[in-house]
N, CA, C and O of each residue as an XYZ file, in Angstrom:
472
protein
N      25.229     18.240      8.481
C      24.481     19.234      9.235
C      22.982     18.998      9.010
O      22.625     19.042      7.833
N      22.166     18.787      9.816
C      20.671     18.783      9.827
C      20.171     20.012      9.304
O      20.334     21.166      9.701
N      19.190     19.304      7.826
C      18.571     20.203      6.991
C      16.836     21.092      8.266
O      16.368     22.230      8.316
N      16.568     20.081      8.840
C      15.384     21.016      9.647
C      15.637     21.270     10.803
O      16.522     20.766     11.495
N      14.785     22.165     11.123
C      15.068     22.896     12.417
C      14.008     22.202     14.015
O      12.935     22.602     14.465
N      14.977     21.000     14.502
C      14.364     19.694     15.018
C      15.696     19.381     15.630
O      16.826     19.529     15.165
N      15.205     18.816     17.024
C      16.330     18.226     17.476
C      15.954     16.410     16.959
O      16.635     15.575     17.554
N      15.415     16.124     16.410
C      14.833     14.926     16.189
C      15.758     14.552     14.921
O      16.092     15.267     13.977
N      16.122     12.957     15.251
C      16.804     12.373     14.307
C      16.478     12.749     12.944
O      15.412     12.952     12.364
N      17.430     12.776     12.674
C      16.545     13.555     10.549
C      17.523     12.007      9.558
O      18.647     11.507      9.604
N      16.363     11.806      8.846
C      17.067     10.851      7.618
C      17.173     11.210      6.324
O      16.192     11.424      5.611
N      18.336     11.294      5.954
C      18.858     11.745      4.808
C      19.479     10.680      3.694
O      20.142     11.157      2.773
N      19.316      9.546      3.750
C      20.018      8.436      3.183
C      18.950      7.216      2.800
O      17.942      7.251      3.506
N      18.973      6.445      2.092
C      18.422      5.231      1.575
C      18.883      4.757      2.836
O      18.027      4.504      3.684
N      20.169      4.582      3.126
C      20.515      3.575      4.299
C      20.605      3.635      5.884
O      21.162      2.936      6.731
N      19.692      4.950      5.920
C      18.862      5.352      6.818
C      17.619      5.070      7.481
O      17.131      4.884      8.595
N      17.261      5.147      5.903
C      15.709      4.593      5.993
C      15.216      2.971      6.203
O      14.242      2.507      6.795
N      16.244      2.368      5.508
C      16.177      1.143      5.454
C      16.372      0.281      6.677
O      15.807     -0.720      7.117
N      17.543      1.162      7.127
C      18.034      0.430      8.889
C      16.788      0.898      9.641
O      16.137      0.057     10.262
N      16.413      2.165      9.630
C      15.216      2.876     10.889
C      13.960      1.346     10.869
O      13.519      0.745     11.849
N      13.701      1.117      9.528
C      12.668      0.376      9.476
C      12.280     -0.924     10.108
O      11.284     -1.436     10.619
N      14.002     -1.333      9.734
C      14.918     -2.603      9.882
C      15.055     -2.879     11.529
O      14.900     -3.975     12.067
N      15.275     -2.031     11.979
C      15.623     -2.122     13.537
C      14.769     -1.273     14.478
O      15.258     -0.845     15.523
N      13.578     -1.034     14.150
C      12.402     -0.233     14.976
C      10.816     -1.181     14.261
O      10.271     -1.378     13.175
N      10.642     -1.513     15.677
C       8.871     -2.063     15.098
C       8.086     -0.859     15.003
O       7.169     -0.893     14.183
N       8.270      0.328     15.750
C       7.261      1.313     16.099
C       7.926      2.820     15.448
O       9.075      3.212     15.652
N       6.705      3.642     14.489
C       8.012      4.486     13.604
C       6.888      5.441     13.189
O       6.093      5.297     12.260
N       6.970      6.272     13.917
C       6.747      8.070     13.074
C       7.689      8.833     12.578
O       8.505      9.402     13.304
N       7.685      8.905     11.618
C       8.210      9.658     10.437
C       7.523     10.709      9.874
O       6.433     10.489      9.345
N       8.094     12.065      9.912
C       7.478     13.344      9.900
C       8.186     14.044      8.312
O       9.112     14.833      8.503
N       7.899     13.856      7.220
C       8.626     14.345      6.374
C       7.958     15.735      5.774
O       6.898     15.804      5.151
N       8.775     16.739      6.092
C       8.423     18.163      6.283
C       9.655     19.125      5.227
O      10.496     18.849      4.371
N       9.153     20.315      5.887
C      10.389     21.564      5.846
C      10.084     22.536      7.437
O       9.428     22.319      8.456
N      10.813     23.472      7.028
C      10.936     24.265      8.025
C      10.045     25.573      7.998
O      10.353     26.752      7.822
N       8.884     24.976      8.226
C       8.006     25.949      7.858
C       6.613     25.859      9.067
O       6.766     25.125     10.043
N       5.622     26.455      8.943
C       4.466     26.996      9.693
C       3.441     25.588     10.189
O       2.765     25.502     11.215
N       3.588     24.641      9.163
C       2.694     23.627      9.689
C       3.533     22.549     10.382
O       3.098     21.978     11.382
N       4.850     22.239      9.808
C       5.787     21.439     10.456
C       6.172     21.685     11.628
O       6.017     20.874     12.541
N       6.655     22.684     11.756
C       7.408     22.749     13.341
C       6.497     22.435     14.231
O       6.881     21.437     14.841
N       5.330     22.857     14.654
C       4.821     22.667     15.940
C       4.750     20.756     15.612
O       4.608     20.254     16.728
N       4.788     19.861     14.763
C       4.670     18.879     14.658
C       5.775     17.938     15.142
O       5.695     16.869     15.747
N       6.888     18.675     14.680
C       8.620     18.501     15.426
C       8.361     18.458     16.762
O       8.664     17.528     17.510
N       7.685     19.670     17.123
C       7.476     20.544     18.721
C       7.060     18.855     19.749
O       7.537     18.190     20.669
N       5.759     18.844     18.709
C       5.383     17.750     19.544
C       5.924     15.854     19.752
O       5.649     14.953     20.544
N       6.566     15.968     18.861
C       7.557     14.627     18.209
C       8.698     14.510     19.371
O       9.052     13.537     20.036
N       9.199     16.041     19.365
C       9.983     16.004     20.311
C       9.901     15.874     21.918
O      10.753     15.438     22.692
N       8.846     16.293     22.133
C       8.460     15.958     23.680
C       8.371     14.963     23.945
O       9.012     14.473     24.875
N       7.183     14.030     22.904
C       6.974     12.815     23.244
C       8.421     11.605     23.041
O       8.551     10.407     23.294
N       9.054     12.347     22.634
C      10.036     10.813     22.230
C      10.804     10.981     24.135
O      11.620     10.118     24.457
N      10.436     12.111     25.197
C      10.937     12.313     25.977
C      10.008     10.983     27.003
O      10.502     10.197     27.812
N       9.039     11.080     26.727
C       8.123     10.878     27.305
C       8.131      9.170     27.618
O       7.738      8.593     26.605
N       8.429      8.308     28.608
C       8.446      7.407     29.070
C       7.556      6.163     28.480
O       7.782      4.958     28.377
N       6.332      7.077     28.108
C       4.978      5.726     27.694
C       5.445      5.340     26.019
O       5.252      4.200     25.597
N       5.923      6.162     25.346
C       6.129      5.968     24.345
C       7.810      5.833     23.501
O       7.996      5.892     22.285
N       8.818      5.651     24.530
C      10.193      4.516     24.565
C       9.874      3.826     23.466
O      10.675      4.101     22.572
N       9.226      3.207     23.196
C       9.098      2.061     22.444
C       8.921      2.402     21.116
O       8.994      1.484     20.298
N       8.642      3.846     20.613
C       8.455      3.789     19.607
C       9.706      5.135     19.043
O      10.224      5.835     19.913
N      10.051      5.340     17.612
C      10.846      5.848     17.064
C      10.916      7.177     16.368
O      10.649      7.336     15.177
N      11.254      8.019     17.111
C      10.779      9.233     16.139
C      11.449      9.996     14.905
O      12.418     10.648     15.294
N      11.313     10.064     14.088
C      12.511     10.541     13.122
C      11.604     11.913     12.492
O      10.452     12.192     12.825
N      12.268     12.503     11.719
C      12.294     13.674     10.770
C      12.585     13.530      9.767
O      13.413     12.620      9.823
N      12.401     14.002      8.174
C      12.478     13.373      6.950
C      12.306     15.151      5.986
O      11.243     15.741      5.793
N      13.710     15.621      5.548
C      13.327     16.890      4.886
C      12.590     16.563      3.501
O      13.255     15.911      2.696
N      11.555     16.864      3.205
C      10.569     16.920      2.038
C      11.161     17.047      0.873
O      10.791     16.262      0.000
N      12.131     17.963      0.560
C      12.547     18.343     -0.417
C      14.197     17.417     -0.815
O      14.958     17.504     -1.779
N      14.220     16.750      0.175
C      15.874     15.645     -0.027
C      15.379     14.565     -0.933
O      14.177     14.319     -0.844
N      16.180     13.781     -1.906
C      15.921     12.942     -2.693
C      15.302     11.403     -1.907
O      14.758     10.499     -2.541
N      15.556     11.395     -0.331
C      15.258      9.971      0.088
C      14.194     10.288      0.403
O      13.809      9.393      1.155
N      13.285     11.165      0.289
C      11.688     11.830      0.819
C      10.640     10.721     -0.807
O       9.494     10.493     -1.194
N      11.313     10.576     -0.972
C      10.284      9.714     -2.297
C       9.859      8.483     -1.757
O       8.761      8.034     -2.083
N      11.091      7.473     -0.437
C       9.750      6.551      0.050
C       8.852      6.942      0.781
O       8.157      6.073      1.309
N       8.541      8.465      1.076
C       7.472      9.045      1.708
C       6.536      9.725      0.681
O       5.334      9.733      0.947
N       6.837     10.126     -0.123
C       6.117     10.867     -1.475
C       5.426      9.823     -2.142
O       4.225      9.986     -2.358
N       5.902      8.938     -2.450
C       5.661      7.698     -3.684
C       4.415      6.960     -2.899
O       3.353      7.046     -3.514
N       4.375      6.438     -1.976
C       3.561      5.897     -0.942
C       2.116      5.909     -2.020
O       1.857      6.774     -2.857
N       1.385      4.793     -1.729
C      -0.136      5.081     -1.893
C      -0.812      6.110     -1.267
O      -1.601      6.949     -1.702
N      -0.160      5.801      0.328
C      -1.264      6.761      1.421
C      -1.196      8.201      1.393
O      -1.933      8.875      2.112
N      -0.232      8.786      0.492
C       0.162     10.236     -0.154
C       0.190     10.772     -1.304
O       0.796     11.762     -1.714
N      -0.699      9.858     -1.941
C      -0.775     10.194     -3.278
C      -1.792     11.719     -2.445
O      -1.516     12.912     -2.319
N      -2.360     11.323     -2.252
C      -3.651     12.460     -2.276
C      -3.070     13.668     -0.866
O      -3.891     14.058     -0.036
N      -2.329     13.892     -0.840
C      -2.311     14.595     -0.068
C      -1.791     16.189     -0.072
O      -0.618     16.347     -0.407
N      -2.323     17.006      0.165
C      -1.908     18.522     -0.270
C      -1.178     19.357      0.706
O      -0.751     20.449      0.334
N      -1.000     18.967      1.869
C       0.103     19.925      2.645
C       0.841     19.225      3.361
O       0.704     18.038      3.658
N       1.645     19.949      3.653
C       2.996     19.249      4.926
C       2.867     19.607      6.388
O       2.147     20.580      6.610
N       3.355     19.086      7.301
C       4.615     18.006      6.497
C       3.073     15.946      6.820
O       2.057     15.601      7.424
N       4.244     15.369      5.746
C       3.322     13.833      5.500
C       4.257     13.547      6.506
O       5.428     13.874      6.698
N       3.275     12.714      7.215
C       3.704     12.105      8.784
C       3.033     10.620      8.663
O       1.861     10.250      8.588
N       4.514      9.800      8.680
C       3.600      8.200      8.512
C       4.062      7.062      9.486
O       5.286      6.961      9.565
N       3.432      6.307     10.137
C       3.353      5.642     11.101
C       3.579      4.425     10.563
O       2.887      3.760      9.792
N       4.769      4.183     11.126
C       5.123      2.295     10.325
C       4.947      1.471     11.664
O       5.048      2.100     12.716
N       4.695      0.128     11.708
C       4.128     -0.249     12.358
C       4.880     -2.084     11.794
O       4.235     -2.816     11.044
N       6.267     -2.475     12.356
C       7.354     -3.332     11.728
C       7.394     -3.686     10.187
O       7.263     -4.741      9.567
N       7.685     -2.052      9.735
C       8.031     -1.755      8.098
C       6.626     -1.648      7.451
O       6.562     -1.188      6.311
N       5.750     -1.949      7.947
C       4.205     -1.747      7.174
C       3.212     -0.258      7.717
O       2.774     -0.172      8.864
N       2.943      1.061      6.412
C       2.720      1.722      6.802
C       1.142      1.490      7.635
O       0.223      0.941      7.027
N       1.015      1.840      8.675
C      -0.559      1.506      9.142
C      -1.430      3.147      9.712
O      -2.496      3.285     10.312
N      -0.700      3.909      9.346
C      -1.664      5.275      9.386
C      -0.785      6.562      8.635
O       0.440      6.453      8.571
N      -1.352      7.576      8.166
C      -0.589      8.220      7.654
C      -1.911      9.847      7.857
O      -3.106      9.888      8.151
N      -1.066     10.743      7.577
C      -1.748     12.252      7.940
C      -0.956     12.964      7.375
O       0.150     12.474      7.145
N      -1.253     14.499      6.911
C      -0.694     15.254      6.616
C      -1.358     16.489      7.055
O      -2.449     16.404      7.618
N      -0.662     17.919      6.797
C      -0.818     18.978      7.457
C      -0.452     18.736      9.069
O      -0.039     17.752      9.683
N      -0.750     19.903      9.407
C      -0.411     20.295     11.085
C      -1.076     19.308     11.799
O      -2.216     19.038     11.421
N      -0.667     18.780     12.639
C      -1.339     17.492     14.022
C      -1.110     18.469     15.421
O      -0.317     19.411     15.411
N      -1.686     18.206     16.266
C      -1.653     18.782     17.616
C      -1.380     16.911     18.178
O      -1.389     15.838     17.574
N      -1.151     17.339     19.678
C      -0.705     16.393     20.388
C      -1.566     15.485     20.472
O      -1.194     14.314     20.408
N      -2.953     15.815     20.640
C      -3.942     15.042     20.988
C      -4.190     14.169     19.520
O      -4.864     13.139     19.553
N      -3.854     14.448     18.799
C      -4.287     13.865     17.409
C      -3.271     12.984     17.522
O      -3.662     11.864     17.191
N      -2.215     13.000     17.824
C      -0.514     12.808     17.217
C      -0.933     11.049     18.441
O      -1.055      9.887     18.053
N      -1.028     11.566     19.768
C      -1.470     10.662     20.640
C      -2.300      9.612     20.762
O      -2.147      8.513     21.296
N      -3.069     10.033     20.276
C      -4.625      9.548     19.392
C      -3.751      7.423     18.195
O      -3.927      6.213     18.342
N      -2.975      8.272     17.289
C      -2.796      7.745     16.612
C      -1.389      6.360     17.364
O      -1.111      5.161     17.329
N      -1.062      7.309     17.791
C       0.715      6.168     18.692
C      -0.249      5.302     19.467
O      -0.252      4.073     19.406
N      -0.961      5.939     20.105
C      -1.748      4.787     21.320
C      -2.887      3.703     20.675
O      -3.182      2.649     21.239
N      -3.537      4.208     19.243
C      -3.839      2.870     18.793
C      -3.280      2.027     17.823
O      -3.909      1.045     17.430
N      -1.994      2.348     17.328
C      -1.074      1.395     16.551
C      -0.027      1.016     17.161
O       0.758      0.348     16.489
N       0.288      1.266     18.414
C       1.632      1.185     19.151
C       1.391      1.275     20.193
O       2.179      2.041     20.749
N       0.170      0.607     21.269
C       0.158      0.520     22.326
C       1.051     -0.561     22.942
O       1.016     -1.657     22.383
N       2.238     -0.350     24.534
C       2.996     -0.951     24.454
C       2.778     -2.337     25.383
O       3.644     -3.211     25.400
């Protein structure tokens, strides 16, 4: 049963993570909870994975508090970071942008269209 409240693929497994990486060049990963800054971030994850221009790239969900959230925790690009949810942009297994706290679309857009233009 999916720990967040997301229609967006959620990874819960080492061998989750490993395949997503493995078999997607293009990869936002939103590792959150179900809370005030995350959802509208889901909100927008979820539209866009609807969205035609951006096919190409992979959207997943990652609950914060599950034990496979540590290759998102452990990261260099999160050491420093103080709110949720950490949202990181892999770019064929190499992280190449990373953010945390609440994103709006335009930010979220901002970032897919210059690491993953198709």
């Amino acid at each position: 049963m999916p720990m967040l409240a997301t229609d967006l693929t959620q990874i819960e497994s080492d061998a989750e993570f490993e395949k997503l990486l493995a078999e997607n060049p293009n990869v936002m990963l939103c590792c959150g909870r179900n809370g005030p800054m995350c959802l509208p971030v889901y909100d927008v994850m979820e539209t866009l994975q609807k969205d035609p221009k951006y096919a190409h790239v992979a959207f997943r969900a990652m609950p914060f508090d599950h034990p496979v959230a540590r290759h998102v925790r452990s990261l260099p690009h999160t050491r420093n970071f103080m709110g949720l949810p950490f949202t990181i942009y892999y770019k064929n297994g190499e992280v190449v942008a990373a953010t945390s706290s609440i994103q709006n679309k335009a930010q979220i857009t901002a970032i897919l269209d210059e690491h993953f233009s198709a």
